[in-house]
N, C-alpha and C positions, 0 to 999 in steps of 0.2 A: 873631513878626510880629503876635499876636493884639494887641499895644500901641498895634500902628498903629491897627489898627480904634476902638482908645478914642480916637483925633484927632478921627472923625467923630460917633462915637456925645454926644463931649461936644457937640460941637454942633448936632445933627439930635434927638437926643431918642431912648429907646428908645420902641419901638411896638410895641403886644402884640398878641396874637390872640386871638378872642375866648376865654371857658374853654372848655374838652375839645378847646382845638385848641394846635396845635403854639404853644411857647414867646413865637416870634416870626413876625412874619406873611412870606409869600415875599417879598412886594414889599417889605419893609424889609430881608430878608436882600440881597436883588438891588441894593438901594439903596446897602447898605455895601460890598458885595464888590463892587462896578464903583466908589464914591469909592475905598476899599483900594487898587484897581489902578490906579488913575490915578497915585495916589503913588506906589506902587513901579514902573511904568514910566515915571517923572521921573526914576531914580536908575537902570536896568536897560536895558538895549536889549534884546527880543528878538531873538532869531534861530531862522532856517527850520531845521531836517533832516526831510522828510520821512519817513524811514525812522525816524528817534527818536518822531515826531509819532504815525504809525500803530502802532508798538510800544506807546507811550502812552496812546494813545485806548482800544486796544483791551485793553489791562492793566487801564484804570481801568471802562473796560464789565463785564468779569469780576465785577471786585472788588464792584463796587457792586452787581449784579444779589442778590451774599449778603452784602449789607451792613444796615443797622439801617433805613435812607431807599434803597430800589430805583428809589423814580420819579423821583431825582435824574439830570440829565444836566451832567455835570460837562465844565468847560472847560479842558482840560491847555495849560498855553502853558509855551513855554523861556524860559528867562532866559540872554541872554551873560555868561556870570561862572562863572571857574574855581570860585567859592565852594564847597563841599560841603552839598547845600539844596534840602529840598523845604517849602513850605508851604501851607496850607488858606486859602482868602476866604470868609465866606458867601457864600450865594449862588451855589455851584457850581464856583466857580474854583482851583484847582491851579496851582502852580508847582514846576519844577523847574529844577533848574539846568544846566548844562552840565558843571560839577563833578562836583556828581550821577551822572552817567549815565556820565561817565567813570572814577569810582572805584569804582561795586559794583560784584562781585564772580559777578554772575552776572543773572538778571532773576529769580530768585526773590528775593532781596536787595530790588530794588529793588519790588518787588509789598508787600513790607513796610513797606517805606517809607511807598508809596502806601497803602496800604490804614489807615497809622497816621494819617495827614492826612485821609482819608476819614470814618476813624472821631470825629476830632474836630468833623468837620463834623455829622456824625450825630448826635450828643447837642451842636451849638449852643454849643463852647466855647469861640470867639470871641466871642460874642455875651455870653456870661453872665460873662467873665473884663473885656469891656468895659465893664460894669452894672456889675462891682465897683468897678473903680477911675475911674467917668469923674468925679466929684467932684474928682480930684486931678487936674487936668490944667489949665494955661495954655496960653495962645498957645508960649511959649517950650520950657516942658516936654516940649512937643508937640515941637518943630520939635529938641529934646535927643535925645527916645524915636527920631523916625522915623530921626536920622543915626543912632544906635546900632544899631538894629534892620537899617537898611539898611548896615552896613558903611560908615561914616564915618572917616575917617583920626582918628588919638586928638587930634590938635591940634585939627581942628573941634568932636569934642565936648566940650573941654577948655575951650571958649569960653563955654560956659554956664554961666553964675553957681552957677546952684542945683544941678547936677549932683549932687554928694557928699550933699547930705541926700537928694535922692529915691534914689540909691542904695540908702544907708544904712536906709531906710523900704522898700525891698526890693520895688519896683513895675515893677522891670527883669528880674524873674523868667520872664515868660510863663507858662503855663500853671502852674499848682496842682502838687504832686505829684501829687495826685490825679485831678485831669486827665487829664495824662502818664501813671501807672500805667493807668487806663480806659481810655485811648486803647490801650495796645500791648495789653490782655488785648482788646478788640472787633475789633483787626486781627490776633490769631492766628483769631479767631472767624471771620472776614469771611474770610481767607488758607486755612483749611479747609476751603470751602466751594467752594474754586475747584480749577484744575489747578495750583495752584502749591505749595512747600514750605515750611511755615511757621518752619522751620530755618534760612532766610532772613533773618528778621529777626534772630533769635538771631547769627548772625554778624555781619551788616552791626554790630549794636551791641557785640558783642566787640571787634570791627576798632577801631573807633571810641574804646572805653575803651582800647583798650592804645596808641592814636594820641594820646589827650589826657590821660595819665596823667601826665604831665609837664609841661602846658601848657594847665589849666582857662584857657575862654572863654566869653564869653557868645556866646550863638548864638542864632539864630534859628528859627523853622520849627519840624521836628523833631529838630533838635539841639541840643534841650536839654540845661543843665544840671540841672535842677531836675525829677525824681532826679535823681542823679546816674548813670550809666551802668550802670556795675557792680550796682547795685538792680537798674535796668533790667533788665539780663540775666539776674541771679540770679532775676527774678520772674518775665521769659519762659521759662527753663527749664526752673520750675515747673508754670508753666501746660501746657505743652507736653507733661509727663511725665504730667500728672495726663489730658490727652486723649490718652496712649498713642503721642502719636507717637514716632518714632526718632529719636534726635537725632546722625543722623548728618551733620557737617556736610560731609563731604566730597560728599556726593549733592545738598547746596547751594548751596555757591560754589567757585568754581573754588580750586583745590588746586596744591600741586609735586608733578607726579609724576614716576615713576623716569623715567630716561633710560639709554639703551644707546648708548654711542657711543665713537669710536677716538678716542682720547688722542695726541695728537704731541707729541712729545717731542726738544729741540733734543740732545738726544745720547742715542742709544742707540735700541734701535726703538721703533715706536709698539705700542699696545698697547689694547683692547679690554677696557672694563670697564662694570659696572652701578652707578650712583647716583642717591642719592637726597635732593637739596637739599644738594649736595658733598657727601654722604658717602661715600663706596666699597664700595661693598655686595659687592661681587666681581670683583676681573679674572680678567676669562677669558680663559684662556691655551690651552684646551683644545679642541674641537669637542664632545668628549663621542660618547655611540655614537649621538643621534640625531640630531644634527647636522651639517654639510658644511663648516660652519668657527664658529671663535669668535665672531663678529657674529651671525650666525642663532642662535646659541643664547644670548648675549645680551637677544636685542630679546624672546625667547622669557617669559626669566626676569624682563624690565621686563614682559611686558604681564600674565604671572602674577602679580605680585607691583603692578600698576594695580589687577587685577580684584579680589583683595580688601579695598586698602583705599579703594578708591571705595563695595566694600560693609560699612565702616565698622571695618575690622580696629583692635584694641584692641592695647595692648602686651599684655598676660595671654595671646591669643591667638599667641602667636608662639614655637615653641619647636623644639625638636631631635629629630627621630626617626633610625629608620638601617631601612634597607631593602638587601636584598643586600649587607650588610659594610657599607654605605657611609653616610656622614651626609646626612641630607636634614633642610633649613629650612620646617619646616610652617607657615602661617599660617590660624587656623580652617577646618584642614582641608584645606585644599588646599598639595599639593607645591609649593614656588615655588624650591627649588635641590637640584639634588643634588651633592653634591662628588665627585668621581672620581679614583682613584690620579692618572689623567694630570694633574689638578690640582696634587696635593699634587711631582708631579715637576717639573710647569714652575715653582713659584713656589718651590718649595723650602721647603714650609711641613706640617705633618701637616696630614689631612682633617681633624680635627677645629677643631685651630686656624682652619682658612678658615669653617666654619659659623660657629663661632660668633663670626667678626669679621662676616659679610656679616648676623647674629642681632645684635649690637651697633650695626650702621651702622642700619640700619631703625630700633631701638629711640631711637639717638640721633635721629636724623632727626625721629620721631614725638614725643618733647621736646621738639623744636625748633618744631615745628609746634604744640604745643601752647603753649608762649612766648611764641607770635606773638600770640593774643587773650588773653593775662594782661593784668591792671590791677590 
């Protein structure tokens, strides 16, 4: 979206401040970021959620209070558009989408987001990526960039002559690498400084590369291409390791967790088992001695087997011990099944054989999960 702002900048002029003060003066940032929004709510309708709106206000108050510019007072407005999209205006204004807000993954996810639009505003990247290229801009170029930038059907933008050379001249990029890499290491900076997980962004951008790994787009806002994604993430979870956080993303965005529940079955009876993203971790045929039936001791073995890998359980982590004769499925420590003769009687299976299938289903399971943010 920083392309649009070169529409106004080619023709208003930049305006500097004077030396030892900020790049650009307020009143020209204000100047562009209220022309900026006029355009895009030409091509956008907002829409009201109050409950979105104060989530919002009060996420980007956080952020910005340990951001690079604190005496900034930023203006979060929705946009109606399923589109997946947040972007930065000088001059204080924030967009997000409705897209947005319906595909993170959690409100640490989206504090990332925010905090990476934040941080662009901070170090004035609209402004200085506009100075780059407002030389290159016509009436028409202009009116090319804004349908592109704003989600234009490919036939309208296909109408502009000149389209394939400015392409080609690579002026549809947005933001720099550089930029972009600054941007997400001052929004892990900015996201540390608050109550939220900076583990957040790391996902929201894994999601994101394994979503577009097959279907590069140009995008707007913060979903860039330029890195490319997978930098992205590989550079976040650098930065990330090198400030000691955990990079446990399950304590970030929401997760598949196990499920304990009765199977129905069009012939034969129903049956009571634990899974974990379809896998079959264990049916329980058994009550066991400390429980009053198979369900109770079920929901037992799902909520042991939530608790640790919400606290970040590793596949290395998960192995076979035996306790009284019997095999028990350890996961960092903590018992999360024990198998018992009455087991091995009802399924007609040895104890050993059921650990280590309910040891196998987890492990696939946690593959799977791991598959899901490959790119």
């Amino acid at each position: 979206m920083l392309l649009l702002i070169a529409l106004v900048t080619s023709a208003t002029g930049i305006v500097y401040a004077a030396p030892g003060d900020p790049p650009f003066s307020s009143e020209y940032e204000e100047k562009i970021g209220k022309e900026a929004s006029t355009q895009v709510e030409e091509e956008y309708d907002r829409y009201e959620d109050e409950e979105a709106q104060a989530k919002l206000d009060a996420m980007v108050a956080e952020i910005t209070a340990a951001s690079g510019r604190p005496d900034i007072t930023y203006d979060v407005r929705l946009l109606d558009t399923d589109m997946v999209n947040a972007f930065s205006l000088p001059g204080g204004i924030i967009y997000v989408t409705k897209g947005l807000l319906e595909d993170v993954g959690s409100d640490n996810e989206l504090a990332g987001v925010l905090a990476h639009e934040i941080a662009h505003n901070c170090t004035y990247d609209a402004l200085r990526q506009a100075e780059r290229n407002e030389n290159m801009f016509t009436a028409n170029v202009a009116a090319l960039i804004a349908s592109i930038l704003l989600g234009a059907p490919s036939d309208m933008v296909s109408t502009v002559m000149i389209a394939g050379e400015y392409v080609r001249r690579g002026i549809l990029g947005g933001y720099s690498i550089e930029m972009e890499t600054a941007a997400d290491k001052h929004a892990v900076e900015y996201i540390l400084g608050t109550s939220y997980n900076p583990v957040g962004l790391v996902t929201f951008m894994e999601r994101l590369a394994a979503e577009y790994r097959s279907t590069p787009q140009v995008e707007l806002g913060f979903l860039k291409t330029h890195p490319e994604a997978p930098d992205r993430v590989k550079a976040l979870k650098e930065l990330l390791q090198d400030a000691g956080v955990d990079l446990n993303r399950r304590a970030a965005t929401k997760w598949v967790k196990p499920v304990a529940e009765e199977v129905e079955q069009e012939e034969g009876d129903n049956y009571v088992h634990v899974s974990l993203r379809d896998y079959e971790v264990m049916r329980v045929a058994a009550a066991g001695p400390e429980y009053d039936c198979p369900m109770a001791r079920a929901e037992a073995i799902s909520a042991r087997l939530t608790e640790v890998m919400e606290a970040g359980l590793q596949r290395y982590q998960l192995h076979v011990t035996e306790a009284g004769g019997n095999p028990v499925l350890m996961a960092n420590g903590t018992s999360i099944l024990t198998v018992w003769p009455e087991d091995a009687e009802a399924l007609g299976q040895s104890q050993q054989e059921i650990v280590q299938q309910a040891k196998s289903a987890i492990l696939q399971a946690m593959q799977a999960e791991k598959l899901d943010r490959l790119y």
